[in-house]
SETORVO-923399 format. One record per residue (C-alpha): residue number from 1; residue in three letters; x, y negated, z. Coordinates in pm, 1 decimal. Each point is the difference from the previous one (the first is absolute). Example, Ala and Ser with C-alpha at 12.3 -4.5 7.8 and 13.67 -1.06 7.14 Angstrom:
SETORVO-923399
SITE num residuo       px       py       pz
SITE   1     ALA   1230.0    450.0    780.0
SITE   2     SER    137.0   -344.0    -66.0
This chain:
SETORVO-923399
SITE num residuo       px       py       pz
SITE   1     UNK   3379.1  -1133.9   2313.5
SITE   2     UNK    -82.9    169.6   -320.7
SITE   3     UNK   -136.2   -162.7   -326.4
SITE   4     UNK   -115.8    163.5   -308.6
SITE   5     UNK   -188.9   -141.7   -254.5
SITE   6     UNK   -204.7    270.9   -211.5
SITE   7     UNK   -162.9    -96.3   -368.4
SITE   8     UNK   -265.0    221.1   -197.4
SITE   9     UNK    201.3    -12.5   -341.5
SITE  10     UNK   -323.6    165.8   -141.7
SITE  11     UNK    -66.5    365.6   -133.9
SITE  12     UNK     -1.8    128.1    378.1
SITE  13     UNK    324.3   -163.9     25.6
SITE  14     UNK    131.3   -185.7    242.5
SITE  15     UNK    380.5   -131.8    107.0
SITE  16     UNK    125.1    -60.7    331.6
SITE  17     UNK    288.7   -220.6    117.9
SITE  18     UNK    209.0      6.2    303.9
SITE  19     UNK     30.3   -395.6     44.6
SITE  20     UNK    346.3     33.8    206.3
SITE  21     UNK    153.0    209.2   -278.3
SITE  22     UNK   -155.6    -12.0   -325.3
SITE  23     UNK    -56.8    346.1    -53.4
SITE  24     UNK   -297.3    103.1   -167.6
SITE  25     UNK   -233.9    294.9      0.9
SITE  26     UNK   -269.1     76.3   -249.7
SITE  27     UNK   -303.3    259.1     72.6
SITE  28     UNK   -253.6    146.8   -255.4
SITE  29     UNK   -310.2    145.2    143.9
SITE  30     UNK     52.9    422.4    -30.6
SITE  31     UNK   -111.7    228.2   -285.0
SITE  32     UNK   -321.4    115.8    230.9
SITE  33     UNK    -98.2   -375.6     69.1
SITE  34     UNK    -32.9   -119.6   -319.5
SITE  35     UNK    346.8    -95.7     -9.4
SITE  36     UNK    323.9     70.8   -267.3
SITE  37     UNK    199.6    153.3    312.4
SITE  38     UNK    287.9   -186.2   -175.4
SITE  39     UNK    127.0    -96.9    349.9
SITE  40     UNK    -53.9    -12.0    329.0
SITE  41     UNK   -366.3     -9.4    113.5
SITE  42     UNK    -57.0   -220.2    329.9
SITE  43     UNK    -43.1    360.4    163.1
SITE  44     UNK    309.4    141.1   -113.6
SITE  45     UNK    151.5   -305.9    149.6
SITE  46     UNK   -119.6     81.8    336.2
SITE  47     UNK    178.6    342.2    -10.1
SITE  48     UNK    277.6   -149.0   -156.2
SITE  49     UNK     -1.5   -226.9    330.4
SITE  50     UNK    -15.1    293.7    198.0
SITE  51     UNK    296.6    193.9   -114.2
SITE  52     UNK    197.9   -299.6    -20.9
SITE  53     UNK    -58.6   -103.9    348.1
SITE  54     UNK     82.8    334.3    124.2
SITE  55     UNK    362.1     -0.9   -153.7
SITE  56     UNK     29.5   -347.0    106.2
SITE  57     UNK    -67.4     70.9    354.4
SITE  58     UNK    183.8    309.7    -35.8
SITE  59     UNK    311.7   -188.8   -120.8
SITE  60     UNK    -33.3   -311.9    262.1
SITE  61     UNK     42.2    280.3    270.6
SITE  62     UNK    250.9    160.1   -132.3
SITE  63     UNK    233.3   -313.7    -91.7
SITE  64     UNK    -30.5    -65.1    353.4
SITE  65     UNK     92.9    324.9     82.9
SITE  66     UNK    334.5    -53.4   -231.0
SITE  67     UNK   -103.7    225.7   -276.8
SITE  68     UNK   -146.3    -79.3   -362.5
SITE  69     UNK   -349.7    228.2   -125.4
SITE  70     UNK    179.7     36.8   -390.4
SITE  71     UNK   -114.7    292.0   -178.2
SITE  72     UNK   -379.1     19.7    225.7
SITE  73     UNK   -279.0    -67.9   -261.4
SITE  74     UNK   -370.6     59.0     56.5
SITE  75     UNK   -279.2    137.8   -248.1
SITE  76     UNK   -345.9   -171.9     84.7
SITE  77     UNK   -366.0    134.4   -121.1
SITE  78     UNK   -263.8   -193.9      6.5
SITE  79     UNK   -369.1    174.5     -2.0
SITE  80     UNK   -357.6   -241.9    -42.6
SITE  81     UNK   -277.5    118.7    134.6
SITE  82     UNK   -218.8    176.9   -294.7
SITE  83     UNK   -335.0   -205.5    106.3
SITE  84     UNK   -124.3   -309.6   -118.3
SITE  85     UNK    183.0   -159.4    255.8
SITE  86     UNK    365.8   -105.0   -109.1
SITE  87     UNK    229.2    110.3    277.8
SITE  88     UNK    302.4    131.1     44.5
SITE  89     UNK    -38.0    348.5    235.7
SITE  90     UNK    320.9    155.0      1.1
SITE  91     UNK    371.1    -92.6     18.2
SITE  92     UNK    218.8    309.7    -72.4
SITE  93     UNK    414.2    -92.0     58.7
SITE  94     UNK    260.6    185.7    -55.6
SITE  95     UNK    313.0   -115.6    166.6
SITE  96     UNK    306.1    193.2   -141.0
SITE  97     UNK    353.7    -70.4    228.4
SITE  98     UNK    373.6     93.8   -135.8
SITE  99     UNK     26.7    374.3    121.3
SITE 100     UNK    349.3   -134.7    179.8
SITE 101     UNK   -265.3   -148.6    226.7
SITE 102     UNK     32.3    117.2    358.1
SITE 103     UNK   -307.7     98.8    232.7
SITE 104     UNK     74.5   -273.5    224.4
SITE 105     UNK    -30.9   -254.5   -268.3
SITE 106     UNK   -303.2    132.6   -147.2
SITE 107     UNK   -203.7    -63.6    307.6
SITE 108     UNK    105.5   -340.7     50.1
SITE 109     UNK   -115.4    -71.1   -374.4
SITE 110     UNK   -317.7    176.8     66.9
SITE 111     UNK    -21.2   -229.4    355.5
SITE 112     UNK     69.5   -292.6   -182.5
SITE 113     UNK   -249.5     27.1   -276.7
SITE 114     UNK   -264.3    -21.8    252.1
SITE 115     UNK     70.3   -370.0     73.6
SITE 116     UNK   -134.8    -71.3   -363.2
SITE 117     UNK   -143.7   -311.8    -17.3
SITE 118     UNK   -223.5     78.4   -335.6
SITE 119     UNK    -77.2    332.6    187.9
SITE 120     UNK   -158.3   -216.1    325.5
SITE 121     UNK   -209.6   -187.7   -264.6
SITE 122     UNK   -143.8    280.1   -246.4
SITE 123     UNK   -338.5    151.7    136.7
SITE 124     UNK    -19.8    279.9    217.6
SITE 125     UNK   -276.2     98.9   -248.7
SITE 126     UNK    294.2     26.0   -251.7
SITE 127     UNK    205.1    420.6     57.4
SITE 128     UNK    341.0    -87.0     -8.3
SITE 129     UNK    201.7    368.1    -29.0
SITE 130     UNK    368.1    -62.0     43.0
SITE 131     UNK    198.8    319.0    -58.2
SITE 132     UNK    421.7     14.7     22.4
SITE 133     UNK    191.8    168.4   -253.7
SITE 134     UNK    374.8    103.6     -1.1
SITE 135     UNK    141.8    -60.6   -356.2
């Protein structure tokens, strides 16, 4: 079990901390929200959760596999909806492997990121594009 303990700090500020470790993370509400967009908005979080689950997954599978994911990095964009309604719409990731990375490999990365646990959670209302890139 999880425990985080989030404070409004003021200004459309607020702090986050991971109970187990200490580690803290502060969000700002964005530029279009009234916001400073000095850091992380709680939406920007959400991706953030995203592509970090997805290399996390990626890497569990592969470490039990016998090989290590260094050098695979992903690009996340994160697009509201442009009504009243404050929603996120659209997910666009980039995923961008070592070019020394065979065929074989890149399908069991692409396999394993659909056991994503954030993925599972996030609404089906939500268009998640994943697209693959050789770097």
């Amino acid at each position: 079990m999880t425990k985080v303990k989030c404070s409004y700090l003021g200004d459309l500020n607020c702090e986050a901390i991971h109970l187990q470790s200490g580690t803290i993370i502060k969000t700002d509400a964005p530029l279009d929200h009234c916001g400073k967009g000095e850091s992380f908005s709680p939406t920007d979080l959400l991706a953030t959760s995203l592509g970090t689950c997805l290399l996390t997954i990626m890497a569990i599978k592969a470490k039990s596999k016998g090989f290590d994911l260094e050098g695979i990095y992903l690009n996340v964009e994160k697009l509201m909806t442009q009504n009243s309604e404050r929603k996120i719409e659209e997910l666009k990731i980039d995923i961008f492997i070592p070019e020394r990375t065979s065929n074989n490999t890149i399908n069991f990365l692409k396999k394993a990121s659909e056991d994503c646990p954030v993925t599972r959670n996030l609404s089906q209302e939500i268009d998640i594009k994943i697209s693959w890139h050789h770097k």
